[in-house]
CHARMM internal coordinates of N, CA and C (Angstrom, degrees):
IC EDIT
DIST 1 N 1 CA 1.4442
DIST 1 CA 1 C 1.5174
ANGL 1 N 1 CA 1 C 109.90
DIST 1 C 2 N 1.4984
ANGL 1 CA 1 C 2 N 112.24
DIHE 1 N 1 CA 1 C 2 N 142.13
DIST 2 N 2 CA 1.6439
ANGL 1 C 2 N 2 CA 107.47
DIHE 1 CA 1 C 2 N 2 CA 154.79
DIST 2 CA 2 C 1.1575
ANGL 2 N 2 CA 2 C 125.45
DIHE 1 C 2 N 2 CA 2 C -121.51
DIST 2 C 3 N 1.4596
ANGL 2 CA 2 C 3 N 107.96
DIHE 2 N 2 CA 2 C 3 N 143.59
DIST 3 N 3 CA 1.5790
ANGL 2 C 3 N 3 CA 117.38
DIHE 2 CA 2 C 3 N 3 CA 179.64
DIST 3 CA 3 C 1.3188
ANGL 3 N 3 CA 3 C 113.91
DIHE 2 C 3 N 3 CA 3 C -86.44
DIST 3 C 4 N 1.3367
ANGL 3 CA 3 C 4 N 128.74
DIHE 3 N 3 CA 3 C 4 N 152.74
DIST 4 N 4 CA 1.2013
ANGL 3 C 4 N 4 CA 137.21
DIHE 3 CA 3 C 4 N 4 CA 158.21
DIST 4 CA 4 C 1.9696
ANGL 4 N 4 CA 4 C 100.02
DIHE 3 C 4 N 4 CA 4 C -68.43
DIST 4 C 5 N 1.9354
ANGL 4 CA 4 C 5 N 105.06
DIHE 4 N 4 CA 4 C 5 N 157.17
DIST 5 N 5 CA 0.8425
ANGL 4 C 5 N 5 CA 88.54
DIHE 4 CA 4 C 5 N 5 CA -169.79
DIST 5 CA 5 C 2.1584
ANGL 5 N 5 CA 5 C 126.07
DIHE 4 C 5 N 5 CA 5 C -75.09
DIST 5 C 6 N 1.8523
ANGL 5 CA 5 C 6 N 89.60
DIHE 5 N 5 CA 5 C 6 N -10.38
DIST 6 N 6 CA 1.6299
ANGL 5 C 6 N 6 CA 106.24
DIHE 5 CA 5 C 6 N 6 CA 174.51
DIST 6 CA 6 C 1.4533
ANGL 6 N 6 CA 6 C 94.28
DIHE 5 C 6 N 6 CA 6 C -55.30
DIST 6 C 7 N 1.2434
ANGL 6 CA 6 C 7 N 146.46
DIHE 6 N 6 CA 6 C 7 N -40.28
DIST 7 N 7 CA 1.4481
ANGL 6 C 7 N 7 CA 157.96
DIHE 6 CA 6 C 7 N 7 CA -152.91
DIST 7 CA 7 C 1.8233
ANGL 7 N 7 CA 7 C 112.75
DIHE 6 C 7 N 7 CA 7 C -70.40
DIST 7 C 8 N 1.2866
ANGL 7 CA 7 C 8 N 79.92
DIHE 7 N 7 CA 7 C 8 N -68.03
DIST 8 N 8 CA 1.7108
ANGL 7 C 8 N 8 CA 113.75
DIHE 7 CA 7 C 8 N 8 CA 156.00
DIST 8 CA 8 C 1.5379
ANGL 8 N 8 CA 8 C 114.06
DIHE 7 C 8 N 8 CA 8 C -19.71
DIST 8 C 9 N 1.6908
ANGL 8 CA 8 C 9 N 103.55
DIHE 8 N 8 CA 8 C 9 N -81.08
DIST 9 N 9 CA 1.4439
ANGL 8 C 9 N 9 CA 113.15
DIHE 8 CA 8 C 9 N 9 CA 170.14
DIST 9 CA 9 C 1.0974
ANGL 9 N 9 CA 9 C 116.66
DIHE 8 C 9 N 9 CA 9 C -43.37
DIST 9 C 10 N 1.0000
ANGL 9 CA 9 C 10 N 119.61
DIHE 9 N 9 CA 9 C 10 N -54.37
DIST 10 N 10 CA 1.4454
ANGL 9 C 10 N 10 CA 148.69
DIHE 9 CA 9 C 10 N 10 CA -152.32
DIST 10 CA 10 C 1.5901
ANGL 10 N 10 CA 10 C 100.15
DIHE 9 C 10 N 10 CA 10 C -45.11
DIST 10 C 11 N 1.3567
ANGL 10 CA 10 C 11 N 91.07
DIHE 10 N 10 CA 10 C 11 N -65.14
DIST 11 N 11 CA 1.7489
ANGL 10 C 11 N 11 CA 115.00
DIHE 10 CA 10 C 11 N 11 CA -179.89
DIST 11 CA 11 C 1.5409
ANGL 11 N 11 CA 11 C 100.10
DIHE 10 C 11 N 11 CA 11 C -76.72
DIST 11 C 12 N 0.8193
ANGL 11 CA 11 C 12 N 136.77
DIHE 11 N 11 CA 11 C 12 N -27.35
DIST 12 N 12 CA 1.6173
ANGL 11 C 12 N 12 CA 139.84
DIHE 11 CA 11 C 12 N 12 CA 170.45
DIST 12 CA 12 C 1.5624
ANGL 12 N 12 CA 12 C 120.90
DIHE 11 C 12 N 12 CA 12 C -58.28
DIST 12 C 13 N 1.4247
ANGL 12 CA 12 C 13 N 99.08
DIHE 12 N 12 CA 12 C 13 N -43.18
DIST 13 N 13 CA 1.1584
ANGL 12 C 13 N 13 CA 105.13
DIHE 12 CA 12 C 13 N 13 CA 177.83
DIST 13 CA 13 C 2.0508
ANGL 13 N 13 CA 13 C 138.47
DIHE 12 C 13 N 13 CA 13 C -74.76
DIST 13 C 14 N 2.1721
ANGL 13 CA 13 C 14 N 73.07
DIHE 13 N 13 CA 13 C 14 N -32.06
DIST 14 N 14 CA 1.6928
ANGL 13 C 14 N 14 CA 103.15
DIHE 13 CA 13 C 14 N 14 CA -177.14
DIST 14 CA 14 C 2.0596
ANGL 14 N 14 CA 14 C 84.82
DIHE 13 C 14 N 14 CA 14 C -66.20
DIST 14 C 15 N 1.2063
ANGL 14 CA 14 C 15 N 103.76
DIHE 14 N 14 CA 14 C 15 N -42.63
DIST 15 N 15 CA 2.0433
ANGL 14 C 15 N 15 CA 101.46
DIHE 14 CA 14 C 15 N 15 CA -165.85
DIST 15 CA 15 C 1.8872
ANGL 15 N 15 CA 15 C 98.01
DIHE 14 C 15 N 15 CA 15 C -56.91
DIST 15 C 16 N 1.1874
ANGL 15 CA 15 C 16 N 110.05
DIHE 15 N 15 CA 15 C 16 N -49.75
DIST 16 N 16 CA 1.4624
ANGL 15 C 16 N 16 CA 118.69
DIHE 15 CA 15 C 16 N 16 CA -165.49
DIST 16 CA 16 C 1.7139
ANGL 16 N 16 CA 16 C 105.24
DIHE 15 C 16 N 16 CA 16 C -70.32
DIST 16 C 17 N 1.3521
ANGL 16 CA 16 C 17 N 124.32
DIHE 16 N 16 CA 16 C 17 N -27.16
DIST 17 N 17 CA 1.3851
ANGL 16 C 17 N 17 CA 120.55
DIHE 16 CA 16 C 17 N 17 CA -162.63
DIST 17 CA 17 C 1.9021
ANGL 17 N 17 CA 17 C 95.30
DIHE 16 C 17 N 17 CA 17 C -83.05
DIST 17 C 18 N 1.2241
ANGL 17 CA 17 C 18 N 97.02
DIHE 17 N 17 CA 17 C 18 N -17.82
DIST 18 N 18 CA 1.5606
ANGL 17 C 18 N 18 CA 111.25
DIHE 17 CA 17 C 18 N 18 CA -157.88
DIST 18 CA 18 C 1.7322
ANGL 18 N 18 CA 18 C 137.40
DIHE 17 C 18 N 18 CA 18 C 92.06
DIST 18 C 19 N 1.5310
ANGL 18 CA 18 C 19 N 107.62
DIHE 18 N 18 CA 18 C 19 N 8.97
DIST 19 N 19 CA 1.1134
ANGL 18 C 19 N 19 CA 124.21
DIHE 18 CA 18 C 19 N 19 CA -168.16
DIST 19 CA 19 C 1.4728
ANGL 19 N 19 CA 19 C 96.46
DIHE 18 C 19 N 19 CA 19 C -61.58
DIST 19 C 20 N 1.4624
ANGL 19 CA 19 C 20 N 130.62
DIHE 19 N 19 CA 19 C 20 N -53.90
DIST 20 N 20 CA 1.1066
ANGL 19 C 20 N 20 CA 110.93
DIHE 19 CA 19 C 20 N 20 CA 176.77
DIST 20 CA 20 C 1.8079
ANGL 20 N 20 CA 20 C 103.56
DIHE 19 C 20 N 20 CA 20 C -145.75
DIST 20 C 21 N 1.5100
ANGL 20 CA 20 C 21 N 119.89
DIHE 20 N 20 CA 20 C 21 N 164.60
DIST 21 N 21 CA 1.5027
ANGL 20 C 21 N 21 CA 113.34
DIHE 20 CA 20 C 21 N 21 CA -174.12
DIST 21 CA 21 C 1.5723
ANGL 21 N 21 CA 21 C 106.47
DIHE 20 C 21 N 21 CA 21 C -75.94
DIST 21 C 22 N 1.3590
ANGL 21 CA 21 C 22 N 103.30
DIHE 21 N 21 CA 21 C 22 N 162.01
DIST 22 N 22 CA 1.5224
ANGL 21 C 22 N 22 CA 100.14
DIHE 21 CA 21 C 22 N 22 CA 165.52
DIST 22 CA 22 C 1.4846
ANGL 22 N 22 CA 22 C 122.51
DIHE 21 C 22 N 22 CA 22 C -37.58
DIST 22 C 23 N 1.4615
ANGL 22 CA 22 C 23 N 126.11
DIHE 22 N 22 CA 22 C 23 N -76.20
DIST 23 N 23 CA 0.7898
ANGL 22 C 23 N 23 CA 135.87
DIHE 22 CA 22 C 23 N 23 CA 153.20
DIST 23 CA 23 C 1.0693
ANGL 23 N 23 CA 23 C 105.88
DIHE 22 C 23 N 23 CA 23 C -14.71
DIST 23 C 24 N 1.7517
ANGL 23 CA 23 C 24 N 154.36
DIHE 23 N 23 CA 23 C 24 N -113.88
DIST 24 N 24 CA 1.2700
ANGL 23 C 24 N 24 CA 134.04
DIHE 23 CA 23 C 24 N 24 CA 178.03
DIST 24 CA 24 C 1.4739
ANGL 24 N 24 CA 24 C 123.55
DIHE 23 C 24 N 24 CA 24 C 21.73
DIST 24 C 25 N 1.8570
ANGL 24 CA 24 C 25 N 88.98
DIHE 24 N 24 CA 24 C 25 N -86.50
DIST 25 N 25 CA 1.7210
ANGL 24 C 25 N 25 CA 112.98
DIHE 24 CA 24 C 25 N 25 CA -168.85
DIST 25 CA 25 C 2.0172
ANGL 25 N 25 CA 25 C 106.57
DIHE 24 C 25 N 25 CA 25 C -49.94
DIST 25 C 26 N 1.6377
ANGL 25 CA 25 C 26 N 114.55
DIHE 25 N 25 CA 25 C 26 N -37.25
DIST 26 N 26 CA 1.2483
ANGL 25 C 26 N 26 CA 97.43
DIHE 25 CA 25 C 26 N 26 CA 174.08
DIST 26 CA 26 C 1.4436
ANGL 26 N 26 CA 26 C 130.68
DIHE 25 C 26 N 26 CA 26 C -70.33
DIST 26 C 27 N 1.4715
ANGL 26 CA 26 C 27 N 118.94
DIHE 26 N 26 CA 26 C 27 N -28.33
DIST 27 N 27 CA 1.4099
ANGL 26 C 27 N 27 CA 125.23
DIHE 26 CA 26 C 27 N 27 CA 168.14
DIST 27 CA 27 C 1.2678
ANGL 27 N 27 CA 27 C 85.84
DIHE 26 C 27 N 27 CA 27 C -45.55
DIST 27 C 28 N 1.6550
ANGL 27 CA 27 C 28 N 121.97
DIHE 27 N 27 CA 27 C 28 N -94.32
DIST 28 N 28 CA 1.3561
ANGL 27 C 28 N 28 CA 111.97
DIHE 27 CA 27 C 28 N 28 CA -143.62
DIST 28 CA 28 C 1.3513
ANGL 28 N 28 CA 28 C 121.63
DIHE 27 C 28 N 28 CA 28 C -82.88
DIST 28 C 29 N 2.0123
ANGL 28 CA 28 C 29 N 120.59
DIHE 28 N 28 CA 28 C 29 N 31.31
DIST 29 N 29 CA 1.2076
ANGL 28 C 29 N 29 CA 100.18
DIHE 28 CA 28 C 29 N 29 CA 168.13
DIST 29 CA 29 C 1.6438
ANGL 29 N 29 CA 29 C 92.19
DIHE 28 C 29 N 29 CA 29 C -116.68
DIST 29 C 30 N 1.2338
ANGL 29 CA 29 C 30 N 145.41
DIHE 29 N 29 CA 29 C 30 N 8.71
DIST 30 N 30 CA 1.2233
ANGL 29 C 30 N 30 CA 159.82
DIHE 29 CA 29 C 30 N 30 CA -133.57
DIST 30 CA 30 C 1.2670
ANGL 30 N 30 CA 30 C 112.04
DIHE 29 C 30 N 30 CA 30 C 30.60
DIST 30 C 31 N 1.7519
ANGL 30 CA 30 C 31 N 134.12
DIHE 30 N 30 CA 30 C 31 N 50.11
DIST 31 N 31 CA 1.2366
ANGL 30 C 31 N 31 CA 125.67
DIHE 30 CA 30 C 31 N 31 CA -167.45
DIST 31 CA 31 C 1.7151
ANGL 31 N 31 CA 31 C 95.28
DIHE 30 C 31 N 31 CA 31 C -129.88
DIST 31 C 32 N 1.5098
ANGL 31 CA 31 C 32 N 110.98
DIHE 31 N 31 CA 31 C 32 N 175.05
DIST 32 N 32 CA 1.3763
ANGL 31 C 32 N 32 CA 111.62
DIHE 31 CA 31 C 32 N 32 CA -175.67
DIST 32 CA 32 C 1.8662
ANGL 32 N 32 CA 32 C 104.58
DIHE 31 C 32 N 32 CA 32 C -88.04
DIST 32 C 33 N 1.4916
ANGL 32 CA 32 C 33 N 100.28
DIHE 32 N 32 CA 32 C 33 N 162.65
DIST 33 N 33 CA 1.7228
ANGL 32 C 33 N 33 CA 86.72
DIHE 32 CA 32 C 33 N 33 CA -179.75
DIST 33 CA 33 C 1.8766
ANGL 33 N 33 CA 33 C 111.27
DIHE 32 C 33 N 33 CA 33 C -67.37
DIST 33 C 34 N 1.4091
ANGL 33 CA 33 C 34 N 108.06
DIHE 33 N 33 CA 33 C 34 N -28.45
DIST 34 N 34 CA 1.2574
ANGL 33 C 34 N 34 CA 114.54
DIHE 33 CA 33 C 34 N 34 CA -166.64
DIST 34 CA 34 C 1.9854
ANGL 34 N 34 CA 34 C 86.76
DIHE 33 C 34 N 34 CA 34 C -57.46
DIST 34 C 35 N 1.2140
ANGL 34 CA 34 C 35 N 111.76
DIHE 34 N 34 CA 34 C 35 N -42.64
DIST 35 N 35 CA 1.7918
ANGL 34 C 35 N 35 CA 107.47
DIHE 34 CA 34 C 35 N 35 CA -177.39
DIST 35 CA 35 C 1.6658
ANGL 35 N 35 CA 35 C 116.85
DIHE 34 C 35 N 35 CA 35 C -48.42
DIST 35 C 36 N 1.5891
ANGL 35 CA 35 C 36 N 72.80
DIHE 35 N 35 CA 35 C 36 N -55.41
DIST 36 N 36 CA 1.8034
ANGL 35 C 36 N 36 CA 73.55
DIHE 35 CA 35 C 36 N 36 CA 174.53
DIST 36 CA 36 C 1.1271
ANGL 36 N 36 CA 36 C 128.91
DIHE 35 C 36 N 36 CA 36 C -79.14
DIST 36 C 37 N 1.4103
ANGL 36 CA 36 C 37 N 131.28
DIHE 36 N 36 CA 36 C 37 N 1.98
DIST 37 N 37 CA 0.9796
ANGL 36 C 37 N 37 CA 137.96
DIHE 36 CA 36 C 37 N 37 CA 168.59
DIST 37 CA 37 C 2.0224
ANGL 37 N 37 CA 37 C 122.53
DIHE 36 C 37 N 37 CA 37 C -68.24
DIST 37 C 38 N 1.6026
ANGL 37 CA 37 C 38 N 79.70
DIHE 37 N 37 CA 37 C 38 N -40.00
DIST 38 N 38 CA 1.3701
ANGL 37 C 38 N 38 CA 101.27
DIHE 37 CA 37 C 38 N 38 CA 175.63
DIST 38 CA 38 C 1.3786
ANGL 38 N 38 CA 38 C 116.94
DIHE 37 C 38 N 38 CA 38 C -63.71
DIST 38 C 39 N 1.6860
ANGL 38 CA 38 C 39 N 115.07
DIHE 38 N 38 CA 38 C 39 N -36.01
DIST 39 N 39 CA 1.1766
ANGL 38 C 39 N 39 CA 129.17
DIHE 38 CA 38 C 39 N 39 CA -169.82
DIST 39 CA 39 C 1.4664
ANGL 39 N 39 CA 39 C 109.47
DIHE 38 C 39 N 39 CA 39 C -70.73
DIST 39 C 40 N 1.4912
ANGL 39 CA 39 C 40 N 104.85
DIHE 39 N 39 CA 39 C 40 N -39.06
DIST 40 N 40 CA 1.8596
ANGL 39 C 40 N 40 CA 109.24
DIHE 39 CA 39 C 40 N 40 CA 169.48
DIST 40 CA 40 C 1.1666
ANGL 40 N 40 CA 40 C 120.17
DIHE 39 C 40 N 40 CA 40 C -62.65
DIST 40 C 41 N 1.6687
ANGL 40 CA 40 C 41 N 127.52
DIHE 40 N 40 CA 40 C 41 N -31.89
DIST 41 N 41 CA 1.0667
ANGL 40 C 41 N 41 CA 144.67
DIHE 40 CA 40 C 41 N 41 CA -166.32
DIST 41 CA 41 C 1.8752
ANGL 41 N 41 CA 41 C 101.35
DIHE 40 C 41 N 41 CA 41 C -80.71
DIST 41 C 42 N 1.2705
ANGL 41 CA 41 C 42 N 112.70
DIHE 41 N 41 CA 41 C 42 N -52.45
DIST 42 N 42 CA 1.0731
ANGL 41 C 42 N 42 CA 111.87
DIHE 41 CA 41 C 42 N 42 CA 175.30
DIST 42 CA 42 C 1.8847
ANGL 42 N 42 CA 42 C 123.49
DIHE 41 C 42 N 42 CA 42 C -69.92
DIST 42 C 43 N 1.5858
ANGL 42 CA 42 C 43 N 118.82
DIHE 42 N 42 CA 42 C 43 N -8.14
DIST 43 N 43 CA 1.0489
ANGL 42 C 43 N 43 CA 107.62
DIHE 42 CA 42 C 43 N 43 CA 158.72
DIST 43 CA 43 C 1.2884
ANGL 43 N 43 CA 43 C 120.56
DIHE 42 C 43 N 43 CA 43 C -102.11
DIST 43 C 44 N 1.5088
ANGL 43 CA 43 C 44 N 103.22
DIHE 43 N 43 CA 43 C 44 N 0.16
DIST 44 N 44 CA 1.8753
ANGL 43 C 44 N 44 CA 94.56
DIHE 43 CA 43 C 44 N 44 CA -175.60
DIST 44 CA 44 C 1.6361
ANGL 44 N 44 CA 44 C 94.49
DIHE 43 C 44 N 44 CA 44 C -93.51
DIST 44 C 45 N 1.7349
ANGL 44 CA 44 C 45 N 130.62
DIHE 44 N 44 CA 44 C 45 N -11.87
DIST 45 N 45 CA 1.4244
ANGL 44 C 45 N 45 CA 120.51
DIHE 44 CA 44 C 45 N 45 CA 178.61
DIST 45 CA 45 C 1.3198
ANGL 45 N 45 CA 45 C 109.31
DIHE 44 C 45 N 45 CA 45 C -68.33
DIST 45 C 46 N 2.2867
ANGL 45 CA 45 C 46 N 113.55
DIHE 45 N 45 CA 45 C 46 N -43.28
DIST 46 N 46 CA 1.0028
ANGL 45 C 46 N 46 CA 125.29
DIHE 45 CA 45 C 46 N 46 CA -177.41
DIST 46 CA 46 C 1.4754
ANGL 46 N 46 CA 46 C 117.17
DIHE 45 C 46 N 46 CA 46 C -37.77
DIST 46 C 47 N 1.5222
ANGL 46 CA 46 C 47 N 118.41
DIHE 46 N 46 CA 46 C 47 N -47.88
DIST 47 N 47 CA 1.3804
ANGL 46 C 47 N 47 CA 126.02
DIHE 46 CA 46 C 47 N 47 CA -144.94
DIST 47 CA 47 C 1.8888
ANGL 47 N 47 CA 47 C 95.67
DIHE 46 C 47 N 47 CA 47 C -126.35
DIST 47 C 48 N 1.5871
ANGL 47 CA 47 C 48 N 107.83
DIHE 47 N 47 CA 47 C 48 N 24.17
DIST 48 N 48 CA 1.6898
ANGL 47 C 48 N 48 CA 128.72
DIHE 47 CA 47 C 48 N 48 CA 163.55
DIST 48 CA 48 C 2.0180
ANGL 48 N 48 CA 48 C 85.41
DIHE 47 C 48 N 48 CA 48 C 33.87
DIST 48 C 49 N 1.3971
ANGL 48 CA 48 C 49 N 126.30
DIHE 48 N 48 CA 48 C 49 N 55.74
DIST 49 N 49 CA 1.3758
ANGL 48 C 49 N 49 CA 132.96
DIHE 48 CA 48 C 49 N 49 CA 132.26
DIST 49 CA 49 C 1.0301
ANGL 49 N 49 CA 49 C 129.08
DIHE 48 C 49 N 49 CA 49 C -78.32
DIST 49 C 50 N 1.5445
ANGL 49 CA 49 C 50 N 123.50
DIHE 49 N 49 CA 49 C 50 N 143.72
DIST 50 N 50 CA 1.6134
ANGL 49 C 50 N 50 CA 138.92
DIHE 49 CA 49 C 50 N 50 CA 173.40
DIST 50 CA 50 C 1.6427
ANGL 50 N 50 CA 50 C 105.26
DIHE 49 C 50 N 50 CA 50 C -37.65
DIST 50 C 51 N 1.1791
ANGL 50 CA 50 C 51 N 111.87
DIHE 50 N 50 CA 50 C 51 N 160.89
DIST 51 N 51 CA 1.8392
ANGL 50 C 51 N 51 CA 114.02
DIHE 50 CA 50 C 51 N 51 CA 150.63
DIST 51 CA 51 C 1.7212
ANGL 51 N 51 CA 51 C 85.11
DIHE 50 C 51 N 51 CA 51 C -48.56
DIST 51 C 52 N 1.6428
ANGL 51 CA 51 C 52 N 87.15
DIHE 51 N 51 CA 51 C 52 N 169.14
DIST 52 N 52 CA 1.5350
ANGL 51 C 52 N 52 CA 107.75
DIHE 51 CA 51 C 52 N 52 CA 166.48
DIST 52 CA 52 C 2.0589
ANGL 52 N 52 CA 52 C 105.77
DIHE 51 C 52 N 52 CA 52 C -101.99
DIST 52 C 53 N 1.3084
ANGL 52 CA 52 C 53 N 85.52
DIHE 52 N 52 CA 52 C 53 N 160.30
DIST 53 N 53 CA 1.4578
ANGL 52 C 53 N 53 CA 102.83
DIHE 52 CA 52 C 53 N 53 CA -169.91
DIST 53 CA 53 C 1.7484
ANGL 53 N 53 CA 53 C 99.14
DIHE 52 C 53 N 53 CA 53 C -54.86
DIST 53 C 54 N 1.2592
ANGL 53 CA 53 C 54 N 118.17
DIHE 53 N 53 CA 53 C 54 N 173.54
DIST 54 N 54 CA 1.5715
ANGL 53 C 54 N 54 CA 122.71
DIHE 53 CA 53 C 54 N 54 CA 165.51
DIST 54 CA 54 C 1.4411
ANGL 54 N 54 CA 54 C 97.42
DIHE 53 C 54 N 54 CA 54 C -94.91
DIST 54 C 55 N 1.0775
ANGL 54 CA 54 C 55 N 126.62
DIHE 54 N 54 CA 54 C 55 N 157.71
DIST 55 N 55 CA 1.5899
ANGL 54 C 55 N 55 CA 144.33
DIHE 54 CA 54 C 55 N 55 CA 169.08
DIST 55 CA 55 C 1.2367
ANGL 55 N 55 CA 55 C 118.82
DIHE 54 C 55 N 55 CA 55 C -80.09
END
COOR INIT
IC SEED 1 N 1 CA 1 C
IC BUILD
């Protein structure tokens, strides 16, 4: 699948807020975690936030 990049965030943001783990977000977006990983990474650069905490 491809996301637009609003999409991107989107899912970047749900990984970073903690709504769900990477892992999670790739099952249900059909993407790899390393993707979604990227996708968190790219909204926490967007919006110049810390890493996120560990759980």
């Amino acid at each position: 699948m491809k996301y637009t990049k609003e999409e991107r965030l989107d899912i970047g943001r749900r990984i970073y807020e903690g709504e769900f783990t990477r892992y999670e977000a790739a099952v249900k977006y059909g993407i790899g975690a390393d993707c979604a990983r990227d996708y968190m990474r790219l909204y926490r650069d967007l919006n110049s936030l810390p890493p996120p905490q560990p759980r």
